[in-house]
MARRO-300973 format. One record per atom (N, C-alpha, C): x, y, z; residue number from 1; atom name; residue in one letter. Coordinates in Angstrom, 1 decimal, decimal comma. Atoms other than C-alpha are relative to their C-alpha. Layout:
REM MARRO-300973
+--------+--------+--------+-----+----+----+
|   east |  north |     up |   i | at | aa |
+--------+--------+--------+-----+----+----+
|      X |      Y |      Z | NUM | CA |  a |
...
+--------+--------+--------+-----+----+----+
This chain:
REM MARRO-300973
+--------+--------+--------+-----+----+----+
|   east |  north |     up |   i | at | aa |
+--------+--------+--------+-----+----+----+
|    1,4 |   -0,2 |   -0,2 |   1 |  N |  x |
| -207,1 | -136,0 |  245,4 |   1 | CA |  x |
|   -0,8 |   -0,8 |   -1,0 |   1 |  C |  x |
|    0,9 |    0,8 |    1,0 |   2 |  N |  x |
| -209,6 | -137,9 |  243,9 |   2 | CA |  x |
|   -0,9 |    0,3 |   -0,5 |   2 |  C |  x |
|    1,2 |   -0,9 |    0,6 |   3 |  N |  x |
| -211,8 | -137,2 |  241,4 |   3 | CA |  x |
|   -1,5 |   -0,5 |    0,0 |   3 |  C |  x |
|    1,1 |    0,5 |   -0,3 |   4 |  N |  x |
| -214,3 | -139,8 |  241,5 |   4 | CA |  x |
|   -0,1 |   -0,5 |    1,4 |   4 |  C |  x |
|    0,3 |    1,0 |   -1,1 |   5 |  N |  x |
| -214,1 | -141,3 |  244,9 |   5 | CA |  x |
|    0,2 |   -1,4 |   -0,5 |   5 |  C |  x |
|   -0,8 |    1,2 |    0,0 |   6 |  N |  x |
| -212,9 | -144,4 |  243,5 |   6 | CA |  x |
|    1,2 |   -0,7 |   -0,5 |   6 |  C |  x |
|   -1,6 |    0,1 |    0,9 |   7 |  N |  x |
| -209,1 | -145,6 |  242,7 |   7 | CA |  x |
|   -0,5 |   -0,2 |   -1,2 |   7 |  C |  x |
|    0,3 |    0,7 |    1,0 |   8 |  N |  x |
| -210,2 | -148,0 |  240,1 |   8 | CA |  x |
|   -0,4 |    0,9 |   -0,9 |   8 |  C |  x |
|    0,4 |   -1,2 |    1,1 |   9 |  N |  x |
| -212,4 | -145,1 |  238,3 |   9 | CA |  x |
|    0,9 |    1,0 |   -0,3 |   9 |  C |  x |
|   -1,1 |   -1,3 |    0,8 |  10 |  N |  x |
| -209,5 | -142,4 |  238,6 |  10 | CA |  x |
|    0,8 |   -1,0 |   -0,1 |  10 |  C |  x |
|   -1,0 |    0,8 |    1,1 |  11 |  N |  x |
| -207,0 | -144,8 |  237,4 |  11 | CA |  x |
|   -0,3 |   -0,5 |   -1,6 |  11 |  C |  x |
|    0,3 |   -0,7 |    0,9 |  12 |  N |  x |
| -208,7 | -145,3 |  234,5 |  12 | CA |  x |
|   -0,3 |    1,1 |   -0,8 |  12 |  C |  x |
|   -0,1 |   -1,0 |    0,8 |  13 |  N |  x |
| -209,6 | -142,2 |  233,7 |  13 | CA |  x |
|    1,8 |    0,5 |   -0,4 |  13 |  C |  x |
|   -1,3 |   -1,1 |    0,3 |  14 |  N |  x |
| -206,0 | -140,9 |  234,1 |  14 | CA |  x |
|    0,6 |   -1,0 |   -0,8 |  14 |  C |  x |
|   -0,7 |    0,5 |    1,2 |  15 |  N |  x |
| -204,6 | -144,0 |  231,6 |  15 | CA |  x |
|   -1,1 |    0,4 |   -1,1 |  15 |  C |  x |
|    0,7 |   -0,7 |    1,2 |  16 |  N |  x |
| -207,5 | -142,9 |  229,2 |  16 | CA |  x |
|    0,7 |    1,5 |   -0,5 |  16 |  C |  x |
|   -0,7 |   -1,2 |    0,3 |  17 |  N |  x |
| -206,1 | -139,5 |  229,3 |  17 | CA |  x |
|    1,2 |   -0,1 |   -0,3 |  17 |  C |  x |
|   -1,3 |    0,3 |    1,0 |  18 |  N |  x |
| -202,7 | -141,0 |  228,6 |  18 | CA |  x |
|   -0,1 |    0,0 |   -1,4 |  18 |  C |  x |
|    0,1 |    1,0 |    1,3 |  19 |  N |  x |
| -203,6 | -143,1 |  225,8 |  19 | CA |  x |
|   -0,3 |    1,4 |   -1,3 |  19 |  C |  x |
|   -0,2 |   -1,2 |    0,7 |  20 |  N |  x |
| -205,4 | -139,6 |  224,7 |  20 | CA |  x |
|    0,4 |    1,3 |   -0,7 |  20 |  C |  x |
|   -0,9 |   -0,8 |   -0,3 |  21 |  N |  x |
| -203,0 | -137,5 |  225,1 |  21 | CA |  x |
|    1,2 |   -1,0 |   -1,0 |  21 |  C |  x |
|   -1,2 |    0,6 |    1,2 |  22 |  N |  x |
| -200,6 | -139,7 |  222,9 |  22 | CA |  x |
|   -0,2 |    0,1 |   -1,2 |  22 |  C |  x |
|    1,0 |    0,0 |    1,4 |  23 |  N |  x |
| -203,0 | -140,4 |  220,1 |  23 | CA |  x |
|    0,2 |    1,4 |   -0,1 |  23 |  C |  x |
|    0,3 |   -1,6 |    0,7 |  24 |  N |  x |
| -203,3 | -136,3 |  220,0 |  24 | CA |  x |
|    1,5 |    0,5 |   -0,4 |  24 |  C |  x |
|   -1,2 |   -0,5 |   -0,3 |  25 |  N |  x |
| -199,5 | -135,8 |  220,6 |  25 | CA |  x |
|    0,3 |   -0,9 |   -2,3 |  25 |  C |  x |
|   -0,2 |    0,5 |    0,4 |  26 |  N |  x |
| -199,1 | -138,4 |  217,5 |  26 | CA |  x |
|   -0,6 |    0,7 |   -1,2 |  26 |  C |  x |
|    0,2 |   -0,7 |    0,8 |  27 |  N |  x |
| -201,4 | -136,9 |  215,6 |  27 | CA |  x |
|    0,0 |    1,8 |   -0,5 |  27 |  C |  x |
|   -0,6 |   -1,3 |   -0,4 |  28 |  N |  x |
| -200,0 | -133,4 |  216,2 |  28 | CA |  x |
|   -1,3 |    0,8 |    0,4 |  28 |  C |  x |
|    1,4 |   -0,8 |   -0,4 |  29 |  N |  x |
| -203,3 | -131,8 |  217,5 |  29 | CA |  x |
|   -0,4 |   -0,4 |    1,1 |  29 |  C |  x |
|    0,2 |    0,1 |   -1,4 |  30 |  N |  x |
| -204,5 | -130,9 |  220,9 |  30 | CA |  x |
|   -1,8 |    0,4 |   -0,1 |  30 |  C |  x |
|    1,7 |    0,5 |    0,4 |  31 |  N |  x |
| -208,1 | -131,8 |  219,9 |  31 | CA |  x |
|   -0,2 |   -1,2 |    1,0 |  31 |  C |  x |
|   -0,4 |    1,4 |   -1,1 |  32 |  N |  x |
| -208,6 | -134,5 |  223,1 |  32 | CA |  x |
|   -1,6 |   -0,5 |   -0,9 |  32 |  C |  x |
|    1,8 |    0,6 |    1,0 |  33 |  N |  x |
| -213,0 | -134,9 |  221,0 |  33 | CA |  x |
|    0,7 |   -1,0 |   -1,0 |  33 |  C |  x |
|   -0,5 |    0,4 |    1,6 |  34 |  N |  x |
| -210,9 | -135,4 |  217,8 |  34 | CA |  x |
|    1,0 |   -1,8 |    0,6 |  34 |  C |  x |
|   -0,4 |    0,8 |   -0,6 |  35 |  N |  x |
| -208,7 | -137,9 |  219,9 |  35 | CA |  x |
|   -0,8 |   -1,8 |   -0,2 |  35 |  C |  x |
|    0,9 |    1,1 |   -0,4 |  36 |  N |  x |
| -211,4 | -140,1 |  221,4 |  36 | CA |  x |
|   -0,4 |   -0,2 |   -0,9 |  36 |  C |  x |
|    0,8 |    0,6 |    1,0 |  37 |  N |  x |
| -213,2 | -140,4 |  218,2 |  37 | CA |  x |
|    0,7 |   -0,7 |   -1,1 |  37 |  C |  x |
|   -0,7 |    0,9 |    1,0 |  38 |  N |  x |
| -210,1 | -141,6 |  216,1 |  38 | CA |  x |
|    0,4 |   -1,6 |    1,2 |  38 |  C |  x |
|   -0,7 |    0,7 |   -0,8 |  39 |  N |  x |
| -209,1 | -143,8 |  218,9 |  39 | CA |  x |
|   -1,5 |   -1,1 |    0,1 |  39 |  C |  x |
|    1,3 |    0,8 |    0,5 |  40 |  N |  x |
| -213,0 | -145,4 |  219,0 |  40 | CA |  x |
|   -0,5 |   -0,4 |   -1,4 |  40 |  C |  x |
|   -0,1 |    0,6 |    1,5 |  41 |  N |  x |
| -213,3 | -145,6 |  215,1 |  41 | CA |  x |
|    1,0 |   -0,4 |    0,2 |  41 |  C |  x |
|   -1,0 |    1,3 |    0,1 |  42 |  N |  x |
| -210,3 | -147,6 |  215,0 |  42 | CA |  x |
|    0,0 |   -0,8 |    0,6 |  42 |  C |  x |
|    0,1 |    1,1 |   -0,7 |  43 |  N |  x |
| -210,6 | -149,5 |  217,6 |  43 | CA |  x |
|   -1,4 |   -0,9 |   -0,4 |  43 |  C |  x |
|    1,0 |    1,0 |    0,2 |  44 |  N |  x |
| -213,9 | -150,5 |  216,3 |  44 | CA |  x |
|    0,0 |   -0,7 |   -1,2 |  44 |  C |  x |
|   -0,3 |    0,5 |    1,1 |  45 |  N |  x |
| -212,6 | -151,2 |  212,8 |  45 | CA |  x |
|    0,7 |   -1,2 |    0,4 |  45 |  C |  x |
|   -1,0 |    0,9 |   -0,5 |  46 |  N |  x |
| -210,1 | -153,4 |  214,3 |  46 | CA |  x |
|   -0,9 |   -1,1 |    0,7 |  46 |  C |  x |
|    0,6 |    0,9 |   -0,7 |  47 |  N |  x |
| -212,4 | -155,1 |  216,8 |  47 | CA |  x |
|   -1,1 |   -1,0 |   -1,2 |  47 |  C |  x |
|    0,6 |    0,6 |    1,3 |  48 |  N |  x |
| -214,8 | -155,8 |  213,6 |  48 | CA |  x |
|    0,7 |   -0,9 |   -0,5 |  48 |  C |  x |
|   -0,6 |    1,1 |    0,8 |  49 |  N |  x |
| -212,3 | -157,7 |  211,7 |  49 | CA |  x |
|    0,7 |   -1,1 |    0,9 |  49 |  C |  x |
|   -1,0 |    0,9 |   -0,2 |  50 |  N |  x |
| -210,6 | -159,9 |  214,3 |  50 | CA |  x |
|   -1,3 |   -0,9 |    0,3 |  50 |  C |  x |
|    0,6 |    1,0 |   -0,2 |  51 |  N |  x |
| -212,1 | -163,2 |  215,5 |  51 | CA |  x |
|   -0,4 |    0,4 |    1,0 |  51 |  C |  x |
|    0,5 |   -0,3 |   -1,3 |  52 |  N |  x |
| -214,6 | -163,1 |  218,7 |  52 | CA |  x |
|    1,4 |   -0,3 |    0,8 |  52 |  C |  x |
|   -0,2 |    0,5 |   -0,5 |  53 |  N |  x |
| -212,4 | -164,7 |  220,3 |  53 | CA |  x |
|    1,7 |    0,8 |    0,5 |  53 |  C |  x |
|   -0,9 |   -1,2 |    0,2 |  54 |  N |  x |
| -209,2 | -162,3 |  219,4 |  54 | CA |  x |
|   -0,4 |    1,2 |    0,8 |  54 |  C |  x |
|    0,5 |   -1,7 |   -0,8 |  55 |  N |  x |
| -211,3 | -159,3 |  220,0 |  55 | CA |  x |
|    0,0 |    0,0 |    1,7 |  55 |  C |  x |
|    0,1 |   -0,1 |   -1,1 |  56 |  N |  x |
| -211,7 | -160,4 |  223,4 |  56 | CA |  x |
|    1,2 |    0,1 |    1,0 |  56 |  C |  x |
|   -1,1 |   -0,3 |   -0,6 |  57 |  N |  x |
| -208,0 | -161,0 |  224,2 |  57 | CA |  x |
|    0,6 |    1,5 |    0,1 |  57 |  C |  x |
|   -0,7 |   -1,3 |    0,5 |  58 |  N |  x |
| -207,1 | -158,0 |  222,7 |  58 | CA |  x |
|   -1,2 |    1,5 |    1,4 |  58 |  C |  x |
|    0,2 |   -0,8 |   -0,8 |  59 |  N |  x |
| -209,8 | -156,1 |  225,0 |  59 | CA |  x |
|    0,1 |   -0,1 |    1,5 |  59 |  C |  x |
|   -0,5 |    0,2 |   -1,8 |  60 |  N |  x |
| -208,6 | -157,8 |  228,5 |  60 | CA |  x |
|    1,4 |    0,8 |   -0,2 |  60 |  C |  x |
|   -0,8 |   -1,0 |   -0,2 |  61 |  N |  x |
| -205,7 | -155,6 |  227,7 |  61 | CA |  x |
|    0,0 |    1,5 |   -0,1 |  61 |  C |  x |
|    0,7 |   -1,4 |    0,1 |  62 |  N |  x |
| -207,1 | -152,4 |  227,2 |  62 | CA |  x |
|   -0,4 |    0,9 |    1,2 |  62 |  C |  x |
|    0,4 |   -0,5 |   -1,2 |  63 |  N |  x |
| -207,8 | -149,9 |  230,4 |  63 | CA |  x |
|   -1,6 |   -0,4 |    0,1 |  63 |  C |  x |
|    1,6 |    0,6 |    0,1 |  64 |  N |  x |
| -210,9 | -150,6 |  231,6 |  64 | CA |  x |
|   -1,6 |    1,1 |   -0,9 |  64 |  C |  x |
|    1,0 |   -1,3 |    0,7 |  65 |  N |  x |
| -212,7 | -147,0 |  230,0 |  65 | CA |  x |
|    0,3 |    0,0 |   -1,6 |  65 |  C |  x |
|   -0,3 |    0,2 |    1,6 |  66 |  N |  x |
| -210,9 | -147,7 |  226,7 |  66 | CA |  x |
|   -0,6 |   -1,1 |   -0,2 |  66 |  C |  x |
|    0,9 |    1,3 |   -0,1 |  67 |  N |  x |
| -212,5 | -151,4 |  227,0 |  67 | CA |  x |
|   -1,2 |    0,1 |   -0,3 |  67 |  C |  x |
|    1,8 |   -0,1 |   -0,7 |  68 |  N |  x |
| -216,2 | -150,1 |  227,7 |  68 | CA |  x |
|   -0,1 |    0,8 |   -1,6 |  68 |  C |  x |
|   -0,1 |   -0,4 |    1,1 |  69 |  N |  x |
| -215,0 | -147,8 |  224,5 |  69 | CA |  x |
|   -0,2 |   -1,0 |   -1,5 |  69 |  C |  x |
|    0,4 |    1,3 |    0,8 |  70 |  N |  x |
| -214,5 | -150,6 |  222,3 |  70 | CA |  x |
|   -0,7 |   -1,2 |   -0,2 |  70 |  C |  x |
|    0,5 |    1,6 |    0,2 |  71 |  N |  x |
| -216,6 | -153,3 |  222,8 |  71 | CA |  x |
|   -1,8 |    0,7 |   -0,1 |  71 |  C |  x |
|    1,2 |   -0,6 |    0,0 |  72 |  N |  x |
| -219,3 | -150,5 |  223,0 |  72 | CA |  x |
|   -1,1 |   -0,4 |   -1,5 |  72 |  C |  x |
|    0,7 |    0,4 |    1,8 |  73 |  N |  x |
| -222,2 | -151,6 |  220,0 |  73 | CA |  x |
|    0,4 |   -1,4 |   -0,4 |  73 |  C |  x |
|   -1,1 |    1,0 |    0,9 |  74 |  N |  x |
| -219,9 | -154,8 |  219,2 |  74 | CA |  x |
|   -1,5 |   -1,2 |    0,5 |  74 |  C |  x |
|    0,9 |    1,5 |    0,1 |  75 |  N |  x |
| -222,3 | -157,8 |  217,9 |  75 | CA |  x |
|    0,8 |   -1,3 |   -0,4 |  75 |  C |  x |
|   -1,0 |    1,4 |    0,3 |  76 |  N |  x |
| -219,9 | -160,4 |  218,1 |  76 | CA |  x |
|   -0,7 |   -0,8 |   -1,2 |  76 |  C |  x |
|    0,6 |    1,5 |    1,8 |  77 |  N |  x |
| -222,3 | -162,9 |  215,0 |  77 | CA |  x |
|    0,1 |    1,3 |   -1,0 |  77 |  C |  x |
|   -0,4 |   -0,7 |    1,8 |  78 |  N |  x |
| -221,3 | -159,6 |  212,7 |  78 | CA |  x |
|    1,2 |   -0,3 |   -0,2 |  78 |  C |  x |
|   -1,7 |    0,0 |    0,4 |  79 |  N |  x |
| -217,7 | -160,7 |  213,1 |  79 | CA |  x |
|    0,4 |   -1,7 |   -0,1 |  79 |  C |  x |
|   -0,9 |   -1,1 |    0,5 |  80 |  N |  x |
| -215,2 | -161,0 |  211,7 |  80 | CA |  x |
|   -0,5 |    0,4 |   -1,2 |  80 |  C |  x |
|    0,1 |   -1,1 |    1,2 |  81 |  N |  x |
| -215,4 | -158,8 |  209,0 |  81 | CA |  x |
|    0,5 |   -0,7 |   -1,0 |  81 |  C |  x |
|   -0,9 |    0,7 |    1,2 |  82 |  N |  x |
| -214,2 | -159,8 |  205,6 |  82 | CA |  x |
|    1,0 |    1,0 |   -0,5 |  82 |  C |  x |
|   -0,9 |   -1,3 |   -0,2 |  83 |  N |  x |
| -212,2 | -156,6 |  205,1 |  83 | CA |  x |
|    1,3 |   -0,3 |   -0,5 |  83 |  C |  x |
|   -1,2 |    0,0 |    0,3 |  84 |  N |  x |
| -209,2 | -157,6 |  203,3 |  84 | CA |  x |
|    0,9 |    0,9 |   -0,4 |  84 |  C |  x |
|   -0,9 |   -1,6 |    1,0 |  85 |  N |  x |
| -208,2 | -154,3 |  201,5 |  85 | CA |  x |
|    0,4 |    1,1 |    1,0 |  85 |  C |  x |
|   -0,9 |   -1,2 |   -1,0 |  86 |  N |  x |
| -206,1 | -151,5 |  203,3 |  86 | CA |  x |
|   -1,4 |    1,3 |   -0,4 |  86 |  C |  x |
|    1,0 |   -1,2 |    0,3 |  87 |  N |  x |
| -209,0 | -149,1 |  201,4 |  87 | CA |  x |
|   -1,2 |   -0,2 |    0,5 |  87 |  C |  x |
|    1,3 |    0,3 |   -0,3 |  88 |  N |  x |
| -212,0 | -151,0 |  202,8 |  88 | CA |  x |
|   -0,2 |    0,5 |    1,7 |  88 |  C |  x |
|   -0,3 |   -0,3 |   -1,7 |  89 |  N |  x |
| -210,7 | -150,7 |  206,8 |  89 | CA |  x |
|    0,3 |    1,4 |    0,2 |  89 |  C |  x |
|   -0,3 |   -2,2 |   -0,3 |  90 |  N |  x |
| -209,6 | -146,8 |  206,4 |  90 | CA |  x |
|   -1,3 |    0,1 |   -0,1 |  90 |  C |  x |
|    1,2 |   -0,6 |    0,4 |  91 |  N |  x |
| -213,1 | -146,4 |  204,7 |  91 | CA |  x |
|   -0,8 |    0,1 |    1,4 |  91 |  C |  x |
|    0,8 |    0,1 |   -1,5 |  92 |  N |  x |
| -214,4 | -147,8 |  208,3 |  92 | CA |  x |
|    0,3 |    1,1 |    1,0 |  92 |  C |  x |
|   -0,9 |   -1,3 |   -1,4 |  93 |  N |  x |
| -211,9 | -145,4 |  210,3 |  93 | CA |  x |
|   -0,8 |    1,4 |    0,0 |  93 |  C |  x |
|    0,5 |   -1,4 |    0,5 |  94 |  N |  x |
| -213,3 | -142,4 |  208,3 |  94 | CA |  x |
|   -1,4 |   -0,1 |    0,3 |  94 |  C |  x |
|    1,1 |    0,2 |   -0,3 |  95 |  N |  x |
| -216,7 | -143,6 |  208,7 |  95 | CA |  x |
|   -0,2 |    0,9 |    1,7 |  95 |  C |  x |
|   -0,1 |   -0,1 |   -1,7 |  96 |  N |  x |
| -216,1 | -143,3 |  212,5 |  96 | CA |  x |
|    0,1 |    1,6 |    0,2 |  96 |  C |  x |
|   -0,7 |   -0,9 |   -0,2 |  97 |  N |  x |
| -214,3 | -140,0 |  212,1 |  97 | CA |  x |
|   -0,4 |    1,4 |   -0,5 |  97 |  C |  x |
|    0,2 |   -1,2 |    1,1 |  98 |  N |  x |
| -215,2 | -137,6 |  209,5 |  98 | CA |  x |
|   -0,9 |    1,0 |    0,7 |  98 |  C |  x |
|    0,9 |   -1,1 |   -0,6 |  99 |  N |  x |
| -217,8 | -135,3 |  211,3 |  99 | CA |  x |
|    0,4 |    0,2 |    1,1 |  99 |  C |  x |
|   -0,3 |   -0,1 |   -1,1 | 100 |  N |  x |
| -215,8 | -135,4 |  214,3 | 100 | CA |  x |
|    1,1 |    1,7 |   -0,2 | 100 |  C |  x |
|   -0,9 |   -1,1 |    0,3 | 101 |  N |  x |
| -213,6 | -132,2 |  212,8 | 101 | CA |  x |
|   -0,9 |    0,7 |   -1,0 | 101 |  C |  x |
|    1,0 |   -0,9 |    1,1 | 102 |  N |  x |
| -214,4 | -129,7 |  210,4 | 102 | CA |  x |
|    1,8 |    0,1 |   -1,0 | 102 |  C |  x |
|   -1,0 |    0,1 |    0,9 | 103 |  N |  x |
| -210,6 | -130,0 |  208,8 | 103 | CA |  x |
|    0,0 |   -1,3 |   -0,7 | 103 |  C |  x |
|   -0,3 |    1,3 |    0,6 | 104 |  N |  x |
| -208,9 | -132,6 |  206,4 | 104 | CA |  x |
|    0,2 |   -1,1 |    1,3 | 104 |  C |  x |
|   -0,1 |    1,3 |   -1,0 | 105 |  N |  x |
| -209,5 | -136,4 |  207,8 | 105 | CA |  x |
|    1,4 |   -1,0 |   -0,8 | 105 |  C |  x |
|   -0,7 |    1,4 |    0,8 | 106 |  N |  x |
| -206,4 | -139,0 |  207,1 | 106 | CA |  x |
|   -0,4 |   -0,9 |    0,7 | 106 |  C |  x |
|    0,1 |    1,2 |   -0,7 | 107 |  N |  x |
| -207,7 | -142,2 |  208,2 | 107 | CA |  x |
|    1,0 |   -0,6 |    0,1 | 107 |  C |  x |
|   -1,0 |    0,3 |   -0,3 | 108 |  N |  x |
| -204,3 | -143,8 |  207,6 | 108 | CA |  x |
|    0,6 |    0,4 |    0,9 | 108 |  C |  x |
|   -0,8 |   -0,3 |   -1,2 | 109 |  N |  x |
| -202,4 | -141,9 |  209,8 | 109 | CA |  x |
|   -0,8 |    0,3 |    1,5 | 109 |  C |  x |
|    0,6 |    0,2 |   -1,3 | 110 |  N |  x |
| -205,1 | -141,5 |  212,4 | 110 | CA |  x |
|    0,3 |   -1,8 |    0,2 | 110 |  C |  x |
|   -0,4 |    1,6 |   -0,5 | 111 |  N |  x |
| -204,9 | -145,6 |  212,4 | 111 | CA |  x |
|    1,1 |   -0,3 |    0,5 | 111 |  C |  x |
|   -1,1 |    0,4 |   -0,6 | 112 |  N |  x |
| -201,6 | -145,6 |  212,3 | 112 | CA |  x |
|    0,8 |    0,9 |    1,6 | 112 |  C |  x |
|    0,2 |   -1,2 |   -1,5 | 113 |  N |  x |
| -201,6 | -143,0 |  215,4 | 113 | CA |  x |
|   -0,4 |   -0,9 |    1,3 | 113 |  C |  x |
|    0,8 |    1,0 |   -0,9 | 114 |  N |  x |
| -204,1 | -145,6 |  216,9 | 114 | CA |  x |
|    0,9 |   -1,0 |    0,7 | 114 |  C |  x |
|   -0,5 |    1,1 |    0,0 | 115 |  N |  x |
| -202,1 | -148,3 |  216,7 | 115 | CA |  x |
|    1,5 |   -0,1 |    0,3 | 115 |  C |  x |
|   -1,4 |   -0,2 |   -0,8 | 116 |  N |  x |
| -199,0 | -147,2 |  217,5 | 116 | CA |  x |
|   -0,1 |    0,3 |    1,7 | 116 |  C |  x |
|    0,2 |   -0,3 |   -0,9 | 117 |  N |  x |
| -200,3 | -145,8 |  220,5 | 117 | CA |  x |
|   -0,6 |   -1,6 |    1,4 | 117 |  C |  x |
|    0,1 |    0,9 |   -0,9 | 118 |  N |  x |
| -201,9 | -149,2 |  221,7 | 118 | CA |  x |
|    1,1 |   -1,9 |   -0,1 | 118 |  C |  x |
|   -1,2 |    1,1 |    0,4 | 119 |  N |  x |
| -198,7 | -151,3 |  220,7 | 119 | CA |  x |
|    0,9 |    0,7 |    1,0 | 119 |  C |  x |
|   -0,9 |   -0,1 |   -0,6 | 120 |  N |  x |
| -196,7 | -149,2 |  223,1 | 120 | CA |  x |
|   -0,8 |   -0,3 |    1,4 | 120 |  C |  x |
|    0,7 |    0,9 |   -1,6 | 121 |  N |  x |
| -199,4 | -149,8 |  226,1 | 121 | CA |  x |
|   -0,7 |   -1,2 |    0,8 | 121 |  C |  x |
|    0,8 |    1,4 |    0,2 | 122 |  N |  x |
| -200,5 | -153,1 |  225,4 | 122 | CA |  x |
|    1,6 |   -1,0 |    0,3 | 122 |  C |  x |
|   -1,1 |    0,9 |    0,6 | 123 |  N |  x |
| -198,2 | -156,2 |  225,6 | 123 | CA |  x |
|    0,1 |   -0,5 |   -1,1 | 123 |  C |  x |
|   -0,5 |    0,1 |    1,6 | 124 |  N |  x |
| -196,1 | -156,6 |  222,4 | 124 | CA |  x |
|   -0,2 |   -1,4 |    0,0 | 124 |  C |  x |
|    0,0 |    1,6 |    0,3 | 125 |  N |  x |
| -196,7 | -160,5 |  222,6 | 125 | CA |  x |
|   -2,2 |    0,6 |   -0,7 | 125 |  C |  x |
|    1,2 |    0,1 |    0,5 | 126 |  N |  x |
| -200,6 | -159,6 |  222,6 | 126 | CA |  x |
|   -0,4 |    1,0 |   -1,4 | 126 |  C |  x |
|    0,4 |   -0,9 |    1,2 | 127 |  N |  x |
| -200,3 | -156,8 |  219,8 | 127 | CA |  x |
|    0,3 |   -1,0 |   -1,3 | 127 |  C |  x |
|   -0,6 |    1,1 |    1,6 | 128 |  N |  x |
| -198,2 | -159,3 |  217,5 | 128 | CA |  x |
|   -0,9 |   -1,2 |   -0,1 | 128 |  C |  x |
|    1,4 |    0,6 |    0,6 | 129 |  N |  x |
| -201,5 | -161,8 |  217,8 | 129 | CA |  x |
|   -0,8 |    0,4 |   -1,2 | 129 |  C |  x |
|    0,4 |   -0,3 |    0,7 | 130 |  N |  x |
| -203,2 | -159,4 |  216,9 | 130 | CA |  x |
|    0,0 |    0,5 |   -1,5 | 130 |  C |  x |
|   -0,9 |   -0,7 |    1,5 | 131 |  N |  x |
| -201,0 | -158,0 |  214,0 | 131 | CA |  x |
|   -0,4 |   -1,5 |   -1,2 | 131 |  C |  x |
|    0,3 |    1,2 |    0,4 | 132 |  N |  x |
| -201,1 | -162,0 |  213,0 | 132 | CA |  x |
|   -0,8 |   -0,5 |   -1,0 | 132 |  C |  x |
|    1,0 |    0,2 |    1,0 | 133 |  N |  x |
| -204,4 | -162,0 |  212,2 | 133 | CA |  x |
|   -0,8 |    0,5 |   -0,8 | 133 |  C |  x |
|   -0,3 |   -1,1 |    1,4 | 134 |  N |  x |
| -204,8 | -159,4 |  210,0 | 134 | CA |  x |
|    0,7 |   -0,4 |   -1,2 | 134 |  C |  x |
|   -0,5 |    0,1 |    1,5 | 135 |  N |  x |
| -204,5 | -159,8 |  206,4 | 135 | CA |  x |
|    1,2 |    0,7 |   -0,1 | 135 |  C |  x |
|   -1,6 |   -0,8 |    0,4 | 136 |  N |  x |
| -200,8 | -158,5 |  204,9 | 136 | CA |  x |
|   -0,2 |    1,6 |   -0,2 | 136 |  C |  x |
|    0,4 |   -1,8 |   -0,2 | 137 |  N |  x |
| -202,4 | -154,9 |  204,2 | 137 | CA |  x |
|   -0,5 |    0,9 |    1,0 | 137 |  C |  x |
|    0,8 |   -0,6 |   -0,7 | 138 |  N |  x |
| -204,0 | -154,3 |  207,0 | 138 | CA |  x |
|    1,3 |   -0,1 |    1,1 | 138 |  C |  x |
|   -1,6 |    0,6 |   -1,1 | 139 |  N |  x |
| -200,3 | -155,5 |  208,9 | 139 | CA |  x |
|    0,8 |    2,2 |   -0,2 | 139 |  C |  x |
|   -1,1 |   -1,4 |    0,6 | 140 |  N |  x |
| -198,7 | -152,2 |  207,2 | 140 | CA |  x |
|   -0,2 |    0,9 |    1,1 | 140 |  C |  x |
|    0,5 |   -1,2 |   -1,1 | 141 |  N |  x |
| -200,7 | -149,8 |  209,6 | 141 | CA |  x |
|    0,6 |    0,1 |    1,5 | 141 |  C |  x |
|   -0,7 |    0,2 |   -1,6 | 142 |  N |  x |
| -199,0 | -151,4 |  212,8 | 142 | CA |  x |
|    1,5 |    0,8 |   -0,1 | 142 |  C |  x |
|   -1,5 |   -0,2 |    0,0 | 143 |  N |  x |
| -195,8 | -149,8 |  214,0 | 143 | CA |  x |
|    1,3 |   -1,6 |   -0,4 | 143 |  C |  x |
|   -1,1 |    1,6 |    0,0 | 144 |  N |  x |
| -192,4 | -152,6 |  213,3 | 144 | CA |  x |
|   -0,2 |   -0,9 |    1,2 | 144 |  C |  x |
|   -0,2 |    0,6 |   -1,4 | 145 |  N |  x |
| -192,5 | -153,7 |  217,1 | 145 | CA |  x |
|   -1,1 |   -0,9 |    0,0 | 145 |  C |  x |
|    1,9 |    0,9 |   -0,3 | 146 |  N |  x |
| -196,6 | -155,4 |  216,7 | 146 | CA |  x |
|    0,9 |   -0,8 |   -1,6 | 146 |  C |  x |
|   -0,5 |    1,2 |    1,5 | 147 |  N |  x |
| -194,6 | -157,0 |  213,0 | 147 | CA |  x |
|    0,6 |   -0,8 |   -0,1 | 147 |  C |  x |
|   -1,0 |    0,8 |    0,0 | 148 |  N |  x |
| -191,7 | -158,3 |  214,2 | 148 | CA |  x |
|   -0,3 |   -1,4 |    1,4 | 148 |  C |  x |
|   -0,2 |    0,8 |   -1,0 | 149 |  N |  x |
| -191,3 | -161,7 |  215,6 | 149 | CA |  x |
|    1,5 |   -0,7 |    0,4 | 149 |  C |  x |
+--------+--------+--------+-----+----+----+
C-alpha cells in the first residue's frame, strides 16, 4: 500500500526510516525526534567542513529526504569551515542537538552513531573521500571501514 501515492516518495520515506531506525538502534534509544535531529546536526557539521564540491558528492549519495535534510540552510561561500579540533565539530553537533532531549547529550557518540550509520549505506569508496578530507581528529569519529584504504 502506498502511503503517498508516489514510489519515489514512499521509498524514501521508508530508507529515511531505516537510516532512523539505525541511528536510534545505535544510539540505544527509540526516540525516532531525537534520531532525526542527531542525524541533521551531524550531517550539517560535516557538510560545513567539507569542500563545496565534496559536500555535493557526498549528498548524491544520500536518500533523497536525508539529501533535502542536509543541504537544508547550506550556504555553500560559508564553506568549508576551518574546524580542525575534534572539540570544535562536537561543539557544532551539540549545538544542533541539545534541546532536542531533556537527558544527557554526547555529541561524540551521537556523531559516531551518525557516521557509522552513513558508512554502512553510502558507498565505502565515497565515505573514504570523505573521511580523506577531514583533518586527523575529525577521521577518529568514522567507523575503521570509511579509514581504511
Amino acid at each position: 500500500m502506498s502511503t503517498t501515492g508516489l514510489q519515489v516518495f514512499d521509498s524514501t520515506l521508508q530508507e529515511t526510516h531505516i537510516w532512523l531506525k539505525d541511528i536510534s538502534q545505535r544510539l540505544h534509544s527509540d526516540d525516532r525526534k531525537f534520531a532525526y535531529t542527531a542525524l541533521r546536526s551531524t550531517l550539517h557539521a560535516l557538510r560545513d567542513r567539507l569542500t563545496p564540491v565534496q559536500a555535493v558528492h557526498l549528498g548524491a549519495q544520500l536518500p533523497m529526504l536525508v539529501r533535502g535534510i542536509y543541504f537544508e540552510g547550506w550556504r555553500m561561500v560559508d564553506t568549508p569551515r576551518k574546524e580542525r579540533h575534534l572539540e570544535q565539530f562536537l561543539e557544532r553537533v551539540l549545538g544542533g542537538v541539545e534541546n532536542a532531549t531533556t537527558g544527557p547529550v554526547d555529541p561524540e557518540r551521537i556523531a559516531r552513531a551518525v557516521f557509522e550509520t552513513v558508512t554502512t549505506h553510502i558507498d565505502i569508496g565515497e565515505a573514504r573521500k570523505v573521511v580523506d578530507e577531514l583533518p586527523r581528529e575529525l577521521r577518529t569519529l568514522w567507523p575503521d571501514a570509511a579509514t581504511r584504504h
